[in-house]
DSSP file (Angstrom, degrees, kcal/mol; ACC not computed):
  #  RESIDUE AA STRUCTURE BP1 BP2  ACC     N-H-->O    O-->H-N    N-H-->O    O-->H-N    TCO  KAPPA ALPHA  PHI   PSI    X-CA   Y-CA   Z-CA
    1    1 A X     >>       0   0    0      0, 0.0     5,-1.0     0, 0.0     4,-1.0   0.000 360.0 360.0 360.0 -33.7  -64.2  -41.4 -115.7
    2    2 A X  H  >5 +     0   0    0      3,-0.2     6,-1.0     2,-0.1     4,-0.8   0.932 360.0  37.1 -79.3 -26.3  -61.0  -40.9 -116.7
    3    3 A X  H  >5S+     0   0    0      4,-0.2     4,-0.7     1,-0.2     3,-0.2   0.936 129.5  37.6 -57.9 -70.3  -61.4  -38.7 -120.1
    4    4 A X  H  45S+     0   0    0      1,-0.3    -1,-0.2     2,-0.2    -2,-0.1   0.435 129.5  25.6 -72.6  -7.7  -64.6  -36.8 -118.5
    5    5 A X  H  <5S+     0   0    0     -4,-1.0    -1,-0.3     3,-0.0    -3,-0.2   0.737 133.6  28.4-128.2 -19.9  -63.6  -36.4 -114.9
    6    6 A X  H  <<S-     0   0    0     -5,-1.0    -2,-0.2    -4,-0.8    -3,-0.1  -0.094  94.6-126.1 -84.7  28.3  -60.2  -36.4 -115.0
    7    7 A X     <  +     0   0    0     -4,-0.7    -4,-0.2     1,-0.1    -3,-0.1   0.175  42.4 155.5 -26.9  72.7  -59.2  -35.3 -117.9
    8    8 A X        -     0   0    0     -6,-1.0     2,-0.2     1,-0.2    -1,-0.1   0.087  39.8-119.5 -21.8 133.4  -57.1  -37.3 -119.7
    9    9 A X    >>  -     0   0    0      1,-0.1     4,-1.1    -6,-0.0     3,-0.6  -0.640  31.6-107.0 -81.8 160.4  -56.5  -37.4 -123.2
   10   10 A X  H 3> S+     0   0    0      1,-0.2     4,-0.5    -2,-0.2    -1,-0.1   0.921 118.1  54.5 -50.9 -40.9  -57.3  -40.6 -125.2
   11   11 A X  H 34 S+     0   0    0      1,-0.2     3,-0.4     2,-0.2    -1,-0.2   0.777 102.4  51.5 -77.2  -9.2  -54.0  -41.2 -125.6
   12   12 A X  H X> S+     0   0    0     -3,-0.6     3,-1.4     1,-0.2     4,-1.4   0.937 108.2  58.3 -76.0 -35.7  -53.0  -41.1 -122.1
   13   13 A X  H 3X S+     0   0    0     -4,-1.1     4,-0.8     1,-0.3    -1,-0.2   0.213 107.5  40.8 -64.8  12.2  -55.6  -43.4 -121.4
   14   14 A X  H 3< S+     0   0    0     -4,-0.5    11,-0.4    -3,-0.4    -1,-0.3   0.321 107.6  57.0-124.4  18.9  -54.8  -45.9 -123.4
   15   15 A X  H <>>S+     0   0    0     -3,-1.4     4,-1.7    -4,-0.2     5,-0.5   0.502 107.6  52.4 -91.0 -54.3  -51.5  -45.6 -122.7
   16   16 A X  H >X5S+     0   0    0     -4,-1.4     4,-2.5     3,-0.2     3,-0.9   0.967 118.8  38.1 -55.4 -96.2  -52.9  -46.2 -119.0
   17   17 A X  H 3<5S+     0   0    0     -4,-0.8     6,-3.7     1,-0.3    -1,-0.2   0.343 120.3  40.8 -56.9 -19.4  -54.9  -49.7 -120.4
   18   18 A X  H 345S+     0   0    0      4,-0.3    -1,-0.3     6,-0.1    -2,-0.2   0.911 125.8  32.2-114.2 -34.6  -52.6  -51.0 -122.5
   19   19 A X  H <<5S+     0   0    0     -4,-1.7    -3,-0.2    -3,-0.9    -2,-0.2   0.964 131.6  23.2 -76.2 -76.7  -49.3  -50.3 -120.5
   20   20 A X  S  <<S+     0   0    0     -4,-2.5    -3,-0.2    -5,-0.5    -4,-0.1   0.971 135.2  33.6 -70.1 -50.2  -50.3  -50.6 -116.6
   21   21 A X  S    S-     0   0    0     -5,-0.3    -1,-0.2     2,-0.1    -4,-0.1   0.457 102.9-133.7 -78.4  -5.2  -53.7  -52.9 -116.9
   22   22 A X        +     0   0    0     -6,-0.3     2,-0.6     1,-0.1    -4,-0.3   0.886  57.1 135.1  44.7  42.8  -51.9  -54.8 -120.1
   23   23 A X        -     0   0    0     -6,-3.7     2,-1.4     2,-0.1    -1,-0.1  -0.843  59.0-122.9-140.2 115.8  -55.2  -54.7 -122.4
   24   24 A X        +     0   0    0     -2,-0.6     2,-0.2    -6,-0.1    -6,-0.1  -0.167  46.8 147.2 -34.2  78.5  -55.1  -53.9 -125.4
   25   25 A X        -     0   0    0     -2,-1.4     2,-0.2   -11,-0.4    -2,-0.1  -0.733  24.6-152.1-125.5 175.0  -57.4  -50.9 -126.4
   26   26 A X    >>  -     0   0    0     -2,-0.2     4,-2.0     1,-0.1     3,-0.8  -0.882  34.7-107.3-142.3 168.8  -57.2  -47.8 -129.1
   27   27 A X  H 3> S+     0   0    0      1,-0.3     4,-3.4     2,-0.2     5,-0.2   0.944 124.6  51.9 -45.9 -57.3  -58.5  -44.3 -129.3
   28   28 A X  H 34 S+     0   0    0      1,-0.2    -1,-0.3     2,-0.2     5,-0.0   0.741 111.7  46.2 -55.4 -34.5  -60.9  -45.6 -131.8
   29   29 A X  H X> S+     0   0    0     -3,-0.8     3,-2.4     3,-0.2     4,-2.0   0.999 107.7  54.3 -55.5 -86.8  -61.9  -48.3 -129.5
   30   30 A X  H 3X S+     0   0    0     -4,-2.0     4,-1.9     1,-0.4    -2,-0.2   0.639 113.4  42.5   0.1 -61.5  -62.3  -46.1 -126.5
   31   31 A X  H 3< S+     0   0    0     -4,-3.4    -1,-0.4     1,-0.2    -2,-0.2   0.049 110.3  55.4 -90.1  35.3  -64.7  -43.7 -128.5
   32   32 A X  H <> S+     0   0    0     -3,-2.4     4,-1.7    -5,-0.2    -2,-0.2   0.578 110.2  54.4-129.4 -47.1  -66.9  -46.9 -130.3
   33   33 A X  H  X S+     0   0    0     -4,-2.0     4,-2.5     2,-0.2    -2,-0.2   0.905 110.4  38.2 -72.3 -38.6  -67.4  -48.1 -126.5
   34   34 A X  H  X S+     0   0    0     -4,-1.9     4,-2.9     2,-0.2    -1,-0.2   0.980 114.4  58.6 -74.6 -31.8  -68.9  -44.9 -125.0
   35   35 A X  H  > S+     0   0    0      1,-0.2     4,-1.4     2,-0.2     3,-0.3   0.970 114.6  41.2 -42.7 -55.9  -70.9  -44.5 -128.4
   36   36 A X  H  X S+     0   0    0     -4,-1.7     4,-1.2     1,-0.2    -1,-0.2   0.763 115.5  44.3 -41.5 -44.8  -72.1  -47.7 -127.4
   37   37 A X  H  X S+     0   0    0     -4,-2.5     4,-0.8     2,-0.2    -1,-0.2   0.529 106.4  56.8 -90.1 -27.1  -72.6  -47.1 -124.1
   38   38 A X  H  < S+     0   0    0     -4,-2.9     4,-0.2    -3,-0.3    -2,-0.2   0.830 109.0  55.1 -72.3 -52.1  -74.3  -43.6 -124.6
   39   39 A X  H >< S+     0   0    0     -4,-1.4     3,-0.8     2,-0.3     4,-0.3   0.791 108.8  46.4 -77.8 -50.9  -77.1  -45.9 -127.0
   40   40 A X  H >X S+     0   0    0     -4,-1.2     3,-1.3     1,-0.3     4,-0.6   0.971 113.5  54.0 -86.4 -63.3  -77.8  -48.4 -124.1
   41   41 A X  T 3< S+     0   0    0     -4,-0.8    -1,-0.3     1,-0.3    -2,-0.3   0.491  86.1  85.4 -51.4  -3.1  -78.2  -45.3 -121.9
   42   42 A X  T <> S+     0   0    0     -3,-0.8     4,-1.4    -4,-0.2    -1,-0.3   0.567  74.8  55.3 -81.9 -20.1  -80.5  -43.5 -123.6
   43   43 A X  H <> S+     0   0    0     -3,-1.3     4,-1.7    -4,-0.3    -1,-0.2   0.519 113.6  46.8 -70.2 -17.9  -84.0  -44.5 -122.8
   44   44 A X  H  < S+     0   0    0     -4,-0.6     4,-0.3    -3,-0.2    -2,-0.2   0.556 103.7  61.3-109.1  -9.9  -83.2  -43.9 -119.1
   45   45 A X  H >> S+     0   0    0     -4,-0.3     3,-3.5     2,-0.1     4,-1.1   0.924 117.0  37.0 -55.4 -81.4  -81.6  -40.3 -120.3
   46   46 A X  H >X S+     0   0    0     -4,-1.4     4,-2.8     1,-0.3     3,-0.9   0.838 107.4  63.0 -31.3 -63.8  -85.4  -39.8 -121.5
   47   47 A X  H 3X S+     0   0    0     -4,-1.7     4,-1.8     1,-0.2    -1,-0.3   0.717 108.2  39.5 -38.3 -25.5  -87.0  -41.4 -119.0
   48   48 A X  H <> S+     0   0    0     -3,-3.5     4,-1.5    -4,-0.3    -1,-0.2   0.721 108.2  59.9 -91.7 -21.0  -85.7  -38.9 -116.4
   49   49 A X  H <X S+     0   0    0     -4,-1.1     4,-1.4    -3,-0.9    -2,-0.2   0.882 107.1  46.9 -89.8 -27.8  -86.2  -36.0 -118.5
   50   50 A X  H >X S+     0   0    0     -4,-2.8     3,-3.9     2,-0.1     4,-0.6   0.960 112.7  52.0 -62.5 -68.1  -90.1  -37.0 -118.6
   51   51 A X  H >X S+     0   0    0     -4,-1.8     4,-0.8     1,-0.3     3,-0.6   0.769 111.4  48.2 -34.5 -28.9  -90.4  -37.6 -114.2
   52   52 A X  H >< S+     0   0    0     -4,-1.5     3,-1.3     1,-0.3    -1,-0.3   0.956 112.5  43.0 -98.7 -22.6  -89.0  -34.6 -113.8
   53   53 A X  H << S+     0   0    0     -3,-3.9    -1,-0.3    -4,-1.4    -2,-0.2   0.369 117.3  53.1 -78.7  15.3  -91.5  -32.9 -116.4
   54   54 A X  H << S+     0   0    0     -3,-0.6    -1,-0.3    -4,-0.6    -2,-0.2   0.624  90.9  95.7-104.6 -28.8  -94.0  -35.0 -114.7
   55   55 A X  S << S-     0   0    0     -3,-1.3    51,-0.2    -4,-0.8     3,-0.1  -0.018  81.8-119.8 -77.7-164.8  -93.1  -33.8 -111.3
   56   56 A X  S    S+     0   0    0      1,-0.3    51,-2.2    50,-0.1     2,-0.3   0.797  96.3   8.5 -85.7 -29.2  -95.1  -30.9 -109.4
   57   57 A X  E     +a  107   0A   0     49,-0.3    23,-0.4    -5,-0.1     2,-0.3  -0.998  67.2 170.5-152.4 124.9  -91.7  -28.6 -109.1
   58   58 A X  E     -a  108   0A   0     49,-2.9    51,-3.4    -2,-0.3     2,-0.3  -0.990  25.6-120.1-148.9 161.6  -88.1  -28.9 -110.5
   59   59 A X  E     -aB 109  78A   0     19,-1.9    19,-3.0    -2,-0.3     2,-0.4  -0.696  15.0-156.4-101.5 163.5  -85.3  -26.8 -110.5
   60   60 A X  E     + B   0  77A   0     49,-2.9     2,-0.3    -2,-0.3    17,-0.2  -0.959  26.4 131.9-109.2 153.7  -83.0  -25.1 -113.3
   61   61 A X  E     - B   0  76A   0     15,-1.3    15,-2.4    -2,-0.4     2,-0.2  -0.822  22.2-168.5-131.9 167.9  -79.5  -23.8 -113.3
   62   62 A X  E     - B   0  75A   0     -2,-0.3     2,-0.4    13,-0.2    13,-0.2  -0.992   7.4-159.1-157.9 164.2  -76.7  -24.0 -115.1
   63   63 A X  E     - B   0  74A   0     11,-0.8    11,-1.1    -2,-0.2    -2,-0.0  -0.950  48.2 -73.3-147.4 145.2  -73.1  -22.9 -114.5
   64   64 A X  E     - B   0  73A   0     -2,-0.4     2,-0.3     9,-0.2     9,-0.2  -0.064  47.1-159.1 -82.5 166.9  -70.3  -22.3 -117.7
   65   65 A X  E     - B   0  72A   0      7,-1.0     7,-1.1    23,-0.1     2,-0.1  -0.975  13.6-136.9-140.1 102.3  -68.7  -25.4 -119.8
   66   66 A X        +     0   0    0     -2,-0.3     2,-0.2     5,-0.2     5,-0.1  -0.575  25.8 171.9 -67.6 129.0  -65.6  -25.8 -122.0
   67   67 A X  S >  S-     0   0    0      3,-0.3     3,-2.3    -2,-0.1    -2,-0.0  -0.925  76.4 -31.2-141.2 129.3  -66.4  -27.6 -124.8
   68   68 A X  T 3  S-     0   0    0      1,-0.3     2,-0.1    -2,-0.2     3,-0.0   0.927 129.2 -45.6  37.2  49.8  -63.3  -27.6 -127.6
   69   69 A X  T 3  S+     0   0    0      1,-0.1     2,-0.3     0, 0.0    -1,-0.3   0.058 119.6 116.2  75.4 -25.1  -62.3  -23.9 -126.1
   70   70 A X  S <  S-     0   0    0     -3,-2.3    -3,-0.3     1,-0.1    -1,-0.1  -0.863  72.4-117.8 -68.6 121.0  -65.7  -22.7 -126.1
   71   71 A X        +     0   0    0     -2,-0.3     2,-0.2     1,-0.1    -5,-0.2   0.214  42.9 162.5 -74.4 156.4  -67.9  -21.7 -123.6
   72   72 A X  E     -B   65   0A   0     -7,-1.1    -7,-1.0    16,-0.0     2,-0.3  -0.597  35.3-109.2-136.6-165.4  -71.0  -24.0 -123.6
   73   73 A X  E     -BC  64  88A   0     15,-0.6     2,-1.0    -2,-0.2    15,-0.9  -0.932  13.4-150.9-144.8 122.0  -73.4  -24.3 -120.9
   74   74 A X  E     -BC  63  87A   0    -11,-1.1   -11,-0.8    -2,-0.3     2,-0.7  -0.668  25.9-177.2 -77.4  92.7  -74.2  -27.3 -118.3
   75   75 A X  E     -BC  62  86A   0     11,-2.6    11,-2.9    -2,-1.0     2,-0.5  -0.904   9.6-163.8-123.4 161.7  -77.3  -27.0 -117.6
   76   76 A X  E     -BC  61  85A   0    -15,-2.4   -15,-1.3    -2,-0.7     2,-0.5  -0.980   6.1-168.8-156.5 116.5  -79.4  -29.3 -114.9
   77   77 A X  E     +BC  60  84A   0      7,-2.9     7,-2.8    -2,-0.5     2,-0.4  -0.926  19.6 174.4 -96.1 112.7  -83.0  -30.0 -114.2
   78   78 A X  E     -BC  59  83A   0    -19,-3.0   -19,-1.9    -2,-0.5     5,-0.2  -0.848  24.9-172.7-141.7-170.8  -83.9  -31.7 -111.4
   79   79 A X        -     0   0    0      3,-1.4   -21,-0.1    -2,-0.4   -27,-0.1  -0.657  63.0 -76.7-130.1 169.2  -87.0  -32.9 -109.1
   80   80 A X  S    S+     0   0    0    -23,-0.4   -22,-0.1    -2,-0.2   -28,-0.0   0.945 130.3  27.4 -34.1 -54.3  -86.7  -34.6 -105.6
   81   81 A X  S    S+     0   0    0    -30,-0.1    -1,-0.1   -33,-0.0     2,-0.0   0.973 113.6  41.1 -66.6 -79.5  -85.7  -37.5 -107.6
   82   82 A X        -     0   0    0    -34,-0.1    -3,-1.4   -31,-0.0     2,-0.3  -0.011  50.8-161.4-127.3 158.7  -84.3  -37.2 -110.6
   83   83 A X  E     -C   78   0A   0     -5,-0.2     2,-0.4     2,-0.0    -5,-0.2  -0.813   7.5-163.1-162.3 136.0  -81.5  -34.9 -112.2
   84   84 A X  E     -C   77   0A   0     -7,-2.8    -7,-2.9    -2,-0.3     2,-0.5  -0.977   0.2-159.9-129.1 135.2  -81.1  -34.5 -115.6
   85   85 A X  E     +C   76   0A   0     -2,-0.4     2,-0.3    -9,-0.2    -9,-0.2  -0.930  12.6 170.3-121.9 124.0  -77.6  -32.8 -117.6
   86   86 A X  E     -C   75   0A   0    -11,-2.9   -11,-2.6    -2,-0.5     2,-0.3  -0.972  24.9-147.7-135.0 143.6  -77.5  -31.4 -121.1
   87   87 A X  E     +C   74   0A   0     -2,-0.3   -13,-0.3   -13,-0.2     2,-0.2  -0.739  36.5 169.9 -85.0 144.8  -74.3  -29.5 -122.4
   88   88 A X  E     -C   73   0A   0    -15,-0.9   -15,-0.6    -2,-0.3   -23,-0.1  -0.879  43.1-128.8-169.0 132.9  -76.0  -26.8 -124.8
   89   89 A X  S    S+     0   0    0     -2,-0.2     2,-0.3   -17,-0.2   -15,-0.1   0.423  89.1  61.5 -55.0 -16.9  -74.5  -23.8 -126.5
   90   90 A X  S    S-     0   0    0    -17,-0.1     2,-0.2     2,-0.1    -2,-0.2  -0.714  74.8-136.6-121.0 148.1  -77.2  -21.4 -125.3
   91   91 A X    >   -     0   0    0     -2,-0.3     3,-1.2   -29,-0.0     4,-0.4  -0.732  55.3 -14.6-119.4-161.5  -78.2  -20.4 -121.9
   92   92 A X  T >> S+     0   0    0      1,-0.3     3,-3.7    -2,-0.2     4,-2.4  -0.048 124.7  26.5  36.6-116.9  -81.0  -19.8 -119.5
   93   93 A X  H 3> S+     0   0    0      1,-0.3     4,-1.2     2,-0.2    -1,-0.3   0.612 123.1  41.4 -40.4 -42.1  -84.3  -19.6 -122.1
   94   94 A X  H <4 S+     0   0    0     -3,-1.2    -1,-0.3     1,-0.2    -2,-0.2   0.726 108.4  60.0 -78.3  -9.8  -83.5  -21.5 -125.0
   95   95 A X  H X> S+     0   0    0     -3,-3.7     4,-0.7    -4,-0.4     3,-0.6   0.716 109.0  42.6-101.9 -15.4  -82.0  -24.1 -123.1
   96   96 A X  H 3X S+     0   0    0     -4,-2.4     4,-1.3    -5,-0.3    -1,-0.2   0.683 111.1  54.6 -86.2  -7.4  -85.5  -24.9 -121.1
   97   97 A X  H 3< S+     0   0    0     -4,-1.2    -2,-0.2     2,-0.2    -1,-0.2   0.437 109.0  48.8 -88.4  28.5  -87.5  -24.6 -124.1
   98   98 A X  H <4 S+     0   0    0     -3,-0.6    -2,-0.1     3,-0.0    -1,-0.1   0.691 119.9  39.4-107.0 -51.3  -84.9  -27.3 -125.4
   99   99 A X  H  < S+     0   0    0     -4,-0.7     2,-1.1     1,-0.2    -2,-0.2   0.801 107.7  62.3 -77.8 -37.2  -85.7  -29.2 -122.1
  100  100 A X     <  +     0   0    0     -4,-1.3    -1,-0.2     1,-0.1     4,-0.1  -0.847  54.1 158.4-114.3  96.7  -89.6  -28.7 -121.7
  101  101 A X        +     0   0    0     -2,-1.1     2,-0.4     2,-0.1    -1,-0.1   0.121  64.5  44.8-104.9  27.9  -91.2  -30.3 -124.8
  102  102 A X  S    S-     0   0    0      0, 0.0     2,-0.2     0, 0.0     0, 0.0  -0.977 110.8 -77.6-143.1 150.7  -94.7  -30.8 -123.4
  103  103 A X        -     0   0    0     -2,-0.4     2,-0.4     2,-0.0    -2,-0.1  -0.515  46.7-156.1 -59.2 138.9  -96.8  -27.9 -121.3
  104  104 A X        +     0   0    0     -2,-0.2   -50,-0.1    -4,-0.1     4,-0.1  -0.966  15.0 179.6-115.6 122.5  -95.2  -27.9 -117.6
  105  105 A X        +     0   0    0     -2,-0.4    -1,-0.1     2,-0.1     3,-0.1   0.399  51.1  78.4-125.6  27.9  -97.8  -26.6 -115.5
  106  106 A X  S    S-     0   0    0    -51,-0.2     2,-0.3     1,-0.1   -49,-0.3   0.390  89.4 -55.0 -81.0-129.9  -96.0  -26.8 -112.3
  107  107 A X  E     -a   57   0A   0    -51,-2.2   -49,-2.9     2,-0.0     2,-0.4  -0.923  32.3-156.7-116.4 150.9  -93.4  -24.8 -110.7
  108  108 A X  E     -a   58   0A   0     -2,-0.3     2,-0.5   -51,-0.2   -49,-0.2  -0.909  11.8-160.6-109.6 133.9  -90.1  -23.7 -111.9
  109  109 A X  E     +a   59   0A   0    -51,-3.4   -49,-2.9    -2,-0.4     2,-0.2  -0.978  22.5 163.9-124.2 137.3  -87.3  -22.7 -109.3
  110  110 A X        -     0   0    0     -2,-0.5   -49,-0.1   -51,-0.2   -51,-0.0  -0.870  49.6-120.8-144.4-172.4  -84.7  -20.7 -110.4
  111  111 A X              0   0    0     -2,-0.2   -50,-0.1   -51,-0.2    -1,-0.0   0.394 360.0 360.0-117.3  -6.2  -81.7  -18.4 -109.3
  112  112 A X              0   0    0      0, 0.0    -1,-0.1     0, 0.0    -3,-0.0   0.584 360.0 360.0-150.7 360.0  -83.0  -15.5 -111.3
């Protein structure tokens, strides 16, 4: 939360943990735990990205994305349910035939 939503550098946040909270972490640490943590999360990344290709209707948009100074793209698919986010270099077309790997034969809502 703090890198990706507040954005902190590593080293202020561990500067943060190690100073105010007294526990010892390092950059290297830091990025070995979300690696980790990304690995455990990843069957339920998938899992949402099938419901929603499962549902009857989902929507797309996507709205611009710094990634290292360069624009990327945020894009989000979602259902009733479910929402699913991938950062991707491309927008609008290539980045739903990125997202829809099976025939969809329900509806797509979009903003254009």
């Amino acid at each position: 939360m703090l890198h990706f939503l507040q954005g902190l550098a590593l080293g202020q946040i561990v500067d943060t943990f190690n100073f105010h909270l007294r526990m010892k972490v390092t950059s290297g640490g830091l990025v070995q735990m979300w690696h980790r943590l990304a690995d455990l999360l990843f069957s339920w990344y998938e899992q949402i990205h099938s419901e929603i290709l499962e549902s009857a209707k989902f929507h797309a948009d996507e709205t611009g994305w710094r990634v290292s100074g360069q624009t990327h793209w945020l894009c989000c698919f979602a259902n009733d349910d479910s929402a699913f986010y991938r950062i991707d270099r491309s927008r609008v077309s290539p980045a739903l035939q990125k997202f829809v790997t099976e025939v969809f034969e329900g509806t797509l809502l979009t903003d254009f």
